[in-house]
C-alpha positions in Angstrom: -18.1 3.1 7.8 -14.5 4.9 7.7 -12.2 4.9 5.4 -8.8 3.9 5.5 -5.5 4.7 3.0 -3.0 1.7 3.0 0.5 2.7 1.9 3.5 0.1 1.6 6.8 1.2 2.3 9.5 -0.7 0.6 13.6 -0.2 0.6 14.3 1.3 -3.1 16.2 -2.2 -3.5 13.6 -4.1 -3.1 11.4 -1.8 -5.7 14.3 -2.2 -7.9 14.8 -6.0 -7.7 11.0 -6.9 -7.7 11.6 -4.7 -11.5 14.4 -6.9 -12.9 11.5 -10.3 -11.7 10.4 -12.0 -14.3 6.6 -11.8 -15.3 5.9 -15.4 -14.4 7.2 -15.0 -10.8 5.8 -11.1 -10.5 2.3 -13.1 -11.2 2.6 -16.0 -8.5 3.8 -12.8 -6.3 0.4 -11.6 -7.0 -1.6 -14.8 -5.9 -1.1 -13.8 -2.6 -2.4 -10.4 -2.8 -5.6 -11.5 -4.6 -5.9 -13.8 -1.7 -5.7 -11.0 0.5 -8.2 -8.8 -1.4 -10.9 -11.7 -1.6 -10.4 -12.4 2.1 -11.2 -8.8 2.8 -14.2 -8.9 0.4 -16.5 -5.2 0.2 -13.8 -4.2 2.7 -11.6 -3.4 0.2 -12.8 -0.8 -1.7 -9.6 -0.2 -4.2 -6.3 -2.7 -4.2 -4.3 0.1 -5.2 -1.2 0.2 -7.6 2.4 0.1 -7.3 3.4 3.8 -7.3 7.1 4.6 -8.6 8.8 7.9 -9.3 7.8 10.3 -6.2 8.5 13.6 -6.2 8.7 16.3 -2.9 7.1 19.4 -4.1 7.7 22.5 -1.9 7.7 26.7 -2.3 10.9 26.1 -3.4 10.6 23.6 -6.0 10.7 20.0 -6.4 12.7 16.8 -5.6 12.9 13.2 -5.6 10.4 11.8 -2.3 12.1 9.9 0.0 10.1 8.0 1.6 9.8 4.8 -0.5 6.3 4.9 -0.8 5.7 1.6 -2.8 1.9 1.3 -3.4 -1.5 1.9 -1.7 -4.9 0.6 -1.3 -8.0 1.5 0.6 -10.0 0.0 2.8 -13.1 0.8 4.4 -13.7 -0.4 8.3 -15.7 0.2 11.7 -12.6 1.3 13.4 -8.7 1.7 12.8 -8.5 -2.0 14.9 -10.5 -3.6 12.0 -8.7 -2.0 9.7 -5.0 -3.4 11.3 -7.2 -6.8 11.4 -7.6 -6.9 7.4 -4.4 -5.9 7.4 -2.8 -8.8 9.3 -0.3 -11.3 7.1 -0.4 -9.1 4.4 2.0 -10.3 1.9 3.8 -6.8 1.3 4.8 -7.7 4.7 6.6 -11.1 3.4 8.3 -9.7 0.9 11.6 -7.9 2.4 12.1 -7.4 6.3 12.7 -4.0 5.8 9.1 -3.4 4.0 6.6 -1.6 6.3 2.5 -0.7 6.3 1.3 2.6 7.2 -2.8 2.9 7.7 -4.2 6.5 8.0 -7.8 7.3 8.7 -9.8 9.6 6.2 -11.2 12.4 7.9 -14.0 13.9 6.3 -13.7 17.6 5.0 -16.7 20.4 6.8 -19.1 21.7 4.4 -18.3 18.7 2.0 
């Protein structure tokens, strides 16, 4: 079976309201992903975190990341198609219109 990194994308906005949301709401938020993890069962081999703070390093030095990178999980699937299949109604996907899910394939490193 392959493997599959999940990142969420999500305005800075939205990352910054979902921060001032208090616990009680942030936790019914969370219903919905549990749903989602349970309906993917052994598929899901880590929910993830929330990931703030992102940083560009370079040759040159370092900066704030721009790409709004708002969490991750991974999956594990047959095929990229399954994967996008888990990843249907995901509630990341409900939460601002501007919010967006980016799958990649693991590839596996020679000699490893």
């Amino acid at each position: 079976m392959k493997k599959y990194v999940v990142l969420y994308t999500a305005p800075i906005e939205a990352s910054q309201q979902m921060a001032e949301v208090p616990p009680e709401e942030q936790a019914k938020g969370m219903q919905a992903w549990m749903q989602w993890a349970q309906r993917c069962g052994d598929k899901l081999v880590d929910l993830g975190s929330p990931l703030t703070g992102g940083q560009k390093l370079s040759p040159n030095g370092s900066s704030n990341s721009n790409l709004n990178i708002a969490g991750y999980s991974i999956l594990q699937a047959d095929s990229i198609d399954e994967a996008k299949a888990l990843l249907q109604g995901h509630p990341h996907l409900g939460w601002n219109a501007d919010c967006t899910i980016e799958v990649y394939e693991t590839m596996p490193i020679p000699g490893m």
